[in-house]
Structure formats: C-alpha cells, structure tokens
C-alpha positions as CSV (number, residue, x, y, z in Angstrom):
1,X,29.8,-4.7,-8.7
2,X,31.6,-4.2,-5.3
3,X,31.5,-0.3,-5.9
4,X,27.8,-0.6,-6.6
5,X,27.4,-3.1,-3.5
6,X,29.1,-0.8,-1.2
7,X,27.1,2.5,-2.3
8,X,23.9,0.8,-1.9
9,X,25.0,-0.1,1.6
10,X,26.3,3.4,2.7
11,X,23.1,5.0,1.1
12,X,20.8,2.5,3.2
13,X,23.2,3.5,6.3
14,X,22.9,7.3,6.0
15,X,19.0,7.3,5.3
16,X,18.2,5.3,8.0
17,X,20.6,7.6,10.7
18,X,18.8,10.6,9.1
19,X,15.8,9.2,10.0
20,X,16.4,8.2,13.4
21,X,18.4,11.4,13.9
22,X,15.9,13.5,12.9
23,X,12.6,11.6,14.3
24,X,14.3,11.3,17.6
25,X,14.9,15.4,17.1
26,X,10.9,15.8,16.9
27,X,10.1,15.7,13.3
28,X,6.6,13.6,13.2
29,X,7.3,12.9,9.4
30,X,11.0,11.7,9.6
31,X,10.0,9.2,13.0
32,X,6.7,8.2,10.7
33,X,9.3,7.0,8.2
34,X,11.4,4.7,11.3
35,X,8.2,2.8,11.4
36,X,9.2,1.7,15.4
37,X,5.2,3.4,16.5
38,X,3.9,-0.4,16.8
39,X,0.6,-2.0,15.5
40,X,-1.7,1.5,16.2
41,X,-1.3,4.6,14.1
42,X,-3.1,6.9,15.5
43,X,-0.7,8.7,17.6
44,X,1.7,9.0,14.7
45,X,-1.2,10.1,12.2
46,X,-2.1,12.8,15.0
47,X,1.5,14.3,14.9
48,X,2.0,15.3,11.4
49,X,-2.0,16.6,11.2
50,X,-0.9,18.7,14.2
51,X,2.2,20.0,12.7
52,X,0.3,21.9,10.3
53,X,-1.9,21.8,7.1
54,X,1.0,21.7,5.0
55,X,4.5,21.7,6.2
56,X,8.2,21.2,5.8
57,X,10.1,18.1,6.9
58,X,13.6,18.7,8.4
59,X,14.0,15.9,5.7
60,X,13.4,18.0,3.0
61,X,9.8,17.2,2.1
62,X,6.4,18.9,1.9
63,X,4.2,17.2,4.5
64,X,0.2,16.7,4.6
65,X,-1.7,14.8,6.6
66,X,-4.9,16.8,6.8
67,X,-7.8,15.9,4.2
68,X,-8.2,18.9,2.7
69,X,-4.3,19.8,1.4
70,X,-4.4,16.2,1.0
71,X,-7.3,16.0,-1.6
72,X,-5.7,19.2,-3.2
73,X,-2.1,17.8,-3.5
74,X,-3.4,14.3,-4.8
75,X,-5.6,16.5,-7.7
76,X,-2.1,17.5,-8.8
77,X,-0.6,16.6,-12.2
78,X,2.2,14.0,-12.2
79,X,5.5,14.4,-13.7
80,X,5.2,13.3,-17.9
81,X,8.7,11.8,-17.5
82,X,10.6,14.5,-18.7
83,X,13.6,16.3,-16.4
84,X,12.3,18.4,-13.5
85,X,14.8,21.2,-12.5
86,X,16.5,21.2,-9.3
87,X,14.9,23.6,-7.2
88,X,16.2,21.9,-4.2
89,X,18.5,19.4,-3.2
90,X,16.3,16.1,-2.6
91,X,15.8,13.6,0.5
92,X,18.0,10.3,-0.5
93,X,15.8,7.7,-1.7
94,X,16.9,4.7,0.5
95,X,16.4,1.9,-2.8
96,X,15.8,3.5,-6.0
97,X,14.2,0.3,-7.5
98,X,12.3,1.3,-10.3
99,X,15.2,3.5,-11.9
100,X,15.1,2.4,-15.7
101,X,11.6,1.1,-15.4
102,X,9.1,2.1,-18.0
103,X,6.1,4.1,-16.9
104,X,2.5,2.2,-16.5
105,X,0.3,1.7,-19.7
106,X,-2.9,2.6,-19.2
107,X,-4.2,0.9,-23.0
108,X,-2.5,-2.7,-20.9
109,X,-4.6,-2.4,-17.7
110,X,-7.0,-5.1,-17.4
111,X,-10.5,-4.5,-16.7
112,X,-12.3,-5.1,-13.9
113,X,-15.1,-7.9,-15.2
114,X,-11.9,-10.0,-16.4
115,X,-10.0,-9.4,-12.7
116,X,-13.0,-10.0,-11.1
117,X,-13.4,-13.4,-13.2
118,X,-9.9,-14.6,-13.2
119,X,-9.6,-13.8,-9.1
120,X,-13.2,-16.2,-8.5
121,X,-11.1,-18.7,-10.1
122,X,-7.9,-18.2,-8.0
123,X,-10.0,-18.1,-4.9
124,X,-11.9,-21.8,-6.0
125,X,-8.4,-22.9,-6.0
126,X,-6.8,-22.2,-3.1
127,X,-9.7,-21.6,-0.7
128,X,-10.7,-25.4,-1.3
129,X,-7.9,-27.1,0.6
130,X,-7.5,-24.5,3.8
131,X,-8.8,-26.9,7.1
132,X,-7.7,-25.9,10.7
133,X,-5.6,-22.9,11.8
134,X,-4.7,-20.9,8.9
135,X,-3.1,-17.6,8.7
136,X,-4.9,-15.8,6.3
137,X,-2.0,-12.9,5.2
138,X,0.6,-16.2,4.2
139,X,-2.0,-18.9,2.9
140,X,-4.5,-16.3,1.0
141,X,-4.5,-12.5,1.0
142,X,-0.3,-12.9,-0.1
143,X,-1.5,-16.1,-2.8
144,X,-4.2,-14.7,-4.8
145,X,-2.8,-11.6,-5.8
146,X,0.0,-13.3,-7.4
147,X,-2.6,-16.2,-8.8
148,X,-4.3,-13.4,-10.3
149,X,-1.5,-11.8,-11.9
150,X,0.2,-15.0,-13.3
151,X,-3.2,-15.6,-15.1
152,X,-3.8,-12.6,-16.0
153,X,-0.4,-12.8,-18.4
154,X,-0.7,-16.5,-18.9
155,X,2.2,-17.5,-17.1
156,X,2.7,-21.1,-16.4
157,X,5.0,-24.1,-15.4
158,X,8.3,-23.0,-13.8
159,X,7.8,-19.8,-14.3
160,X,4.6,-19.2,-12.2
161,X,7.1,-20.6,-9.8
162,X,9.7,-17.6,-10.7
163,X,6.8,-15.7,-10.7
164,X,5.7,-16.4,-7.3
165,X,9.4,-16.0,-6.3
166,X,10.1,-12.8,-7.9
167,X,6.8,-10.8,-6.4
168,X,7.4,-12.3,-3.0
169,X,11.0,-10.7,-3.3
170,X,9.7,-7.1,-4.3
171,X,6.9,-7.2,-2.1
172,X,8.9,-4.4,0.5
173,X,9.4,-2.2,-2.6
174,X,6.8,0.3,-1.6
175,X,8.2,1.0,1.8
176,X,11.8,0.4,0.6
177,X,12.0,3.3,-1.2
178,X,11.3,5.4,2.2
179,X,12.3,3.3,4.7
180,X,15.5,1.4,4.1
181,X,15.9,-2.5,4.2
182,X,19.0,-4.6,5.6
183,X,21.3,-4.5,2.4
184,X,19.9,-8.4,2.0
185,X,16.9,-7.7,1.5
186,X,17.8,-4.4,-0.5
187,X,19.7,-7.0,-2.8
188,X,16.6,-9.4,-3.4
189,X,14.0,-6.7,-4.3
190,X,16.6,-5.5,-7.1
191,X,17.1,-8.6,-8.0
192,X,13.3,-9.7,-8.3
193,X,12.5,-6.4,-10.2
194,X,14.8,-7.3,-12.7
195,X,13.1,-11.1,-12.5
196,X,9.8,-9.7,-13.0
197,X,11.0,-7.7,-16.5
198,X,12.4,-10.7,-17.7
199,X,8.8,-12.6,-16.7
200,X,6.0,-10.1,-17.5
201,X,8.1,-7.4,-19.7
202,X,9.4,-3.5,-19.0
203,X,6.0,-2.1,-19.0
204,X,4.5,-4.5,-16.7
205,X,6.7,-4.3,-14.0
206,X,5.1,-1.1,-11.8
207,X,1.4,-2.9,-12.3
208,X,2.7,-6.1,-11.0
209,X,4.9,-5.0,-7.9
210,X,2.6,-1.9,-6.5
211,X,-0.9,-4.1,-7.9
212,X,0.1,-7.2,-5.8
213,X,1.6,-5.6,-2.7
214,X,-1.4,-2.8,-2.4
215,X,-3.6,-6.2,-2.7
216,X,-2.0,-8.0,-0.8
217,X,-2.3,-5.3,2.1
218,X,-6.0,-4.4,1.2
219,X,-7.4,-8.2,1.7
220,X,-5.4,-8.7,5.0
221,X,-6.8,-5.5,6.0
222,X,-10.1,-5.9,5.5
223,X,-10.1,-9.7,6.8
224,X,-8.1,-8.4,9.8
225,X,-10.8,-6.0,10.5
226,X,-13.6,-8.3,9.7
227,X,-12.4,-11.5,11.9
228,X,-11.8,-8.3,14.9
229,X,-15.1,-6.4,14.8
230,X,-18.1,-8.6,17.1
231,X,-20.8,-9.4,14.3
232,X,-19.0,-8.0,11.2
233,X,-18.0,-11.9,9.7
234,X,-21.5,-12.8,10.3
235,X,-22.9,-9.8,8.4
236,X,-21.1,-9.9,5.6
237,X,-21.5,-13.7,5.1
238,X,-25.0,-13.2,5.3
239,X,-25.6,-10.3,3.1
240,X,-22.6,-11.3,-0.1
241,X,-20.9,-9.5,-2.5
242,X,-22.5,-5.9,-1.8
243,X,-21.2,-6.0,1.7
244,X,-17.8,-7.1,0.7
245,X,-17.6,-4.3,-1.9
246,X,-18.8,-1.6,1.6
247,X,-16.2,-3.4,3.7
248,X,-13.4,-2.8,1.2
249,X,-14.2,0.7,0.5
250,X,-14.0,1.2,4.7
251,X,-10.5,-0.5,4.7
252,X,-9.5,1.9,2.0
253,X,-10.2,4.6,4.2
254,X,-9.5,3.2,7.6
255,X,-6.7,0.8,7.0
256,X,-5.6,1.6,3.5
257,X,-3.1,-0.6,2.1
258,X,-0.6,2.6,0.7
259,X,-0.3,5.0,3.7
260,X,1.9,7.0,2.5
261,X,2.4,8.4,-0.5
262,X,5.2,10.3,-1.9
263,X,5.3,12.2,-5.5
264,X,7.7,15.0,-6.9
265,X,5.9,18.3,-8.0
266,X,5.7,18.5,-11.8
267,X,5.2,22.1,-11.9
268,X,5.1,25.2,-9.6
269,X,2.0,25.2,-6.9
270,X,0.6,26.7,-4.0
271,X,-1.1,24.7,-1.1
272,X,-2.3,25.8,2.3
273,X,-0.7,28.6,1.6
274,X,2.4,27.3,0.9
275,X,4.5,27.4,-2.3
276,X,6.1,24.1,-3.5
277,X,8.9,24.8,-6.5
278,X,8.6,21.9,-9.0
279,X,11.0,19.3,-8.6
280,X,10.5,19.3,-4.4
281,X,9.1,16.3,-3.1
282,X,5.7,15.8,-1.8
283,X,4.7,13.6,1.2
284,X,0.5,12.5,1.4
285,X,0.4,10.9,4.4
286,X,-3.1,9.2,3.4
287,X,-3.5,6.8,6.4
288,X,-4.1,10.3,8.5
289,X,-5.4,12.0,6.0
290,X,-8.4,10.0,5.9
291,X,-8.8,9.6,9.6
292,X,-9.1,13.5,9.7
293,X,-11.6,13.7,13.0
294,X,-12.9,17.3,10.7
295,X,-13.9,14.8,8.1
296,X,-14.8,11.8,9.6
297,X,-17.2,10.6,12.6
298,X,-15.0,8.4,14.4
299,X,-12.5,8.3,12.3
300,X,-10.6,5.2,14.2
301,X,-13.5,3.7,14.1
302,X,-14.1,0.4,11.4
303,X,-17.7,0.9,9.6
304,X,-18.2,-0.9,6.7
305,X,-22.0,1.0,7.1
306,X,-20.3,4.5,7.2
307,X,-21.3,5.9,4.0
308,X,-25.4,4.4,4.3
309,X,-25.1,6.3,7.7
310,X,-23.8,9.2,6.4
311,X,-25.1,9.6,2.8
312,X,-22.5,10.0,-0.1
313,X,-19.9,11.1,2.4
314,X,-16.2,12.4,2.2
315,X,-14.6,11.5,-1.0
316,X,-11.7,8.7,0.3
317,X,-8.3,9.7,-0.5
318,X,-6.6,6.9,-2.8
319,X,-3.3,7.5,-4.3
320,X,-1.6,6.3,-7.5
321,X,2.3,5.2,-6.6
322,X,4.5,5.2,-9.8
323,X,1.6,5.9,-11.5
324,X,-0.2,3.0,-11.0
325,X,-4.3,3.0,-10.0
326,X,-5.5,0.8,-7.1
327,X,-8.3,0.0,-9.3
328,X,-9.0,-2.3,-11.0
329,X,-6.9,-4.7,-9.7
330,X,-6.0,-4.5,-5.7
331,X,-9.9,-3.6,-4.8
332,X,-11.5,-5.9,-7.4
333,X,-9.3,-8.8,-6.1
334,X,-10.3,-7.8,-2.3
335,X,-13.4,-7.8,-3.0
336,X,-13.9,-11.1,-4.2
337,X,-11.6,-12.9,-1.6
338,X,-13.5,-11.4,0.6
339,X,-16.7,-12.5,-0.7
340,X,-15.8,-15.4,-1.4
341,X,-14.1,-16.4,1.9
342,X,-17.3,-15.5,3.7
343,X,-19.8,-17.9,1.3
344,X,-16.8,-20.7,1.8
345,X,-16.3,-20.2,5.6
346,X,-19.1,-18.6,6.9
347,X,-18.3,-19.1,10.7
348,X,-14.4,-18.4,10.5
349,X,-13.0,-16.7,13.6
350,X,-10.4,-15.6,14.9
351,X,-7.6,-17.8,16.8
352,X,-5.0,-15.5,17.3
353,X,-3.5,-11.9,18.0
354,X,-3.1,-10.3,14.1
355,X,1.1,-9.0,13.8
356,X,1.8,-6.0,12.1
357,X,5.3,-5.5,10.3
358,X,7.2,-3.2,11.8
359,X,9.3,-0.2,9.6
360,X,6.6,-0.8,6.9
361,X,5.5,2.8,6.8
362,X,3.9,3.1,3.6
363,X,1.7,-0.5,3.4
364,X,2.0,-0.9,7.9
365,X,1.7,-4.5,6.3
366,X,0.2,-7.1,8.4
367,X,2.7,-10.3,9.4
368,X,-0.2,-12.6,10.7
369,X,-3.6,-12.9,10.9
370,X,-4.4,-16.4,12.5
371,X,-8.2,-17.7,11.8
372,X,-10.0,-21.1,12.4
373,X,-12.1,-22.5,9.6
C-alpha cells in the first residue's frame, strides 16, 4: 500500500513538471493541459488551431484543434479492447482511474423518453424548495444529475447517500487523467470509483462517472450562459422546451462540457497529412475545434438561434470519452433542468460573477454560478 501510495504520488509529480516544463517551453497543447489560462478560452483554443491542422505535442500526442481533422479523427474507430502494439512510448497518464473497469454497454443505456421522465421528477424535487440566492452549479446542475442516476438504478436509503458521496468524489475523473490532482484528491476519486462498482456494478461505472460530470458541466453551462446573455432567460421562459433543447445544442458547441478529448489510435491512419501508428495517442481539442472562425460565424459568440440563422449548419463536434455517449443522458438531463428552471423561475437573474475551476482542462468546470429567484 505504501509502495502503491508513493508511485501514485511521484507519477502525479512528474506529469505535472512535464507539463509546466513543457507549456512554459511553448507547447500550446502541454500549457492547455496546466489549465492556469483563467475563465476565457479563447486565447488557448487559438494556439493549438494555429500550431497546425494536425500536429505533434512535445508531450507525445497528436494534436487537433481545427474542425475539419477534428471531425475526421472523431469518425475514427475506437480500440475493441484488445492489446494495441507499442509504436511509441506513451505520455504518463497522471490517474489511471478506470484501469480494470469494464467497457460501457450499449444494450444497458437508458433511453431518452425514460431520462427525460425520471429527470422532470428530480427537477419537481429539488427546484421546489430553492428561495433567495442560490448558486445554481452546487444546489442544481451538480444535484440532478446524480438524482437522475440513483433513480435510474433504483438506489435508495443510505446508499443514495453513498451514492451522492461516491460521484461527488469522482467528479475530477475526466480532467484527472490529464491534468493531475493533489495526491488527496487523487486518493478520493480511486476510492469513489471503486464505491461506485460496489453501488451500481462493473459495467455501470464509465456511464455513471463521465454521464454525471459531462451533465453536470452541460447544465451549468448552459444556465451560465443563459443568466449572462441580456434577453436570453426571458426568451427561453417564454418560448419552453424547444428553446431549451436550441440553447443546449449552442452550449455543446460553444461551452461544451468535455473540451478535450483524448483516445489512443486503434489502427494505422492518415490525417492532415499526417500518419498516426496505432497505439499513439490522440488529442481532440473540441472546445477549439468547434469555435473554428472557418466554421463558425462568431464563433465566441452564444446563439442559441445559430442554426435557424444559418440553416442545418456545421455538424457539432461531440465526443465519446471511455466510450461513453453524451446522449441520452447529459443533454436530455440539461435540457429539462433547463426547461424546467425557466417555467419555475421565470424572472431568475443573475446576482453574482460565475467562477470557473481552474486546471480543469477537459470539463473548464464552472465553481459558481450565483442567481436570485
């Protein structure tokens, strides 16, 4: 156990000095991964699109942030499990968390109709008692997720409470893997995956830590957004669920709630004129890719109204981490808090500067978003 302790420690040590080392050095990937650029993204999402279409990290990773090789990399077959040979040596992953995990089955993922129902209830629940200042990441957009997915597997009594524990726990698991933790926190996450096997099973482990975080993110995103942008609370309160369902698919593209996403080739390719030997890793870095200024008219720019405007428009760039879809779960559960947030407290505002996390750089998770009902 002490062996195990102190390797865990020296591995979350070197990857971070790496890092630093190496962003510090110029490399727009490796200082993307220290996660010190603050609460905008743009100038670090403007740095790896410049560095080229598809390009190699002094870290040892393919790097695209341009939509084009992006939409072509994330096309790609995943790995089927089996052993990949070593073309090359591979970056460190700071916390190996879901070593031993079994992969995600599709025949177990709910559907979205029963999501959808069981998140209306969640959100009945918990919306009902919120009065005053409230900070909408702690009291809803980090509650329901984990409402949903209790229900969903018909956990109850004390151990919705371990539940609730557990997921809180692995909620950095998405960024942990990239960008390393203090060893205490490192600790908890391995300890609440192994909660969370014990709870919902092997096979239901990936759903529940990527669906809940990539929720989590997606509903204070797109209440961030909505609470910051003059009119946008009053239009979606006034026109329902469709607009809810527009103003989730815009934070998905603008703000989306896995920024970064990071796959192992299964096989021999060519991209951009580059060849990737299977077994290299792959870095998407889909919070620039889909604020490509080729793509997208005013790509910083929040509009829920972008595809009416535009027609069908770009196809957004969502990824799959471990495997897992976004769908059904984080966007049906956004886009019912969001809904029904607006019909429950139509003139919420904001009462507050929102707080990003900072070294979150695959979720750029928000800390606090302070509204009055």
């Amino acid at each position: 156990m002490v062996v195990a302790e102190k390797e865990l420690g020296r591995r979350l040590q070197l990857v971070q000095g790496i890092h630093w080392l190496y962003g510090a050095q110029g490399d727009p990937y490796a200082a993307l991964l220290r996660g010190y650029h603050g609460p905008d993204p743009r100038e670090p999402y403007a740095r790896n699109r410049e560095a080229g279409p598809l390009w190699r990290s002094r870290l040892g990773t393919w790097v695209a942030a341009r939509y084009a090789t992006a939409a072509e990399l994330l096309a790609l077959p995943v790995p089927d499990g089996g052993p990949l040979p070593a073309a090359v040596a591979q970056p460190q992953v700071a916390v190996a968390w879901d070593r031993g995990l079994p992969a995600a089955d599709p025949a177990q993922r709910p559907g979205a109709d029963r999501v959808r129902a069981v998140a209306g209830r969640a959100c009945e629940r918990l919306l009902a008692g919120l009065r005053g200042e409230v900070d909408l990441v702690s009291e809803v957009a980090a509650r329901v997720p984990v409402e949903v997915l209790a229900d969903l597997h018909g956990v109850a009594g004390e151990d919705r409470e371990r539940l609730a524990e557990a997921c809180a726990a692995a909620a950095p698991a998405l960024d942990a893997a990239l960008a390393p933790p203090s060893y205490e926190d490192a600790a908890r996450l391995l300890a609440a995956v192994a909660a969370l096997r014990g709870l919902l099973g092997g096979a239901a482990v990936l759903p529940a830590v990527v669906g809940v975080r990539a929720a989590r993110e997606l509903v204070a995103g797109a209440l961030r957004a909505l609470v910051a942008g003059p009119g946008q609370w009053e239009l979606l309160a006034e026109r329902g669920p469709e607009r809810a369902a527009a103003v989730v698919a815009e934070t998905l593209r603008h703000d989306p709630p896995v920024k970064v996403h990071v796959f192992t080739a299964a096989a021999d390719t060519e991209a951009a004129g580059q060849r990737i030997a299977a077994g290299e890793q792959v870095a998407v870095v889909v919070g620039a890719a889909n604020r490509d200024p080729e793509v997208f008219d005013r790509p910083d720019v929040f509009d829920p109204d972008r595809a009416q405007t535009s027609g069908a428009g770009p196809r957004l760039l969502v990824p799959a981490p471990y495997g897992v879809p976004l769908e059904p779960f984080a966007g049906v559960v956004a886009e019912t808090v969001v809904a029904a947030l607006a019909a429950a407290r139509p003139g919420l505002r904001a009462a507050g500067p929102a707080v990003r996390r900072q070294r979150t750089p695959v979720t750029g998770g928000w800390l606090r978003v302070p509204v009055l009902f």
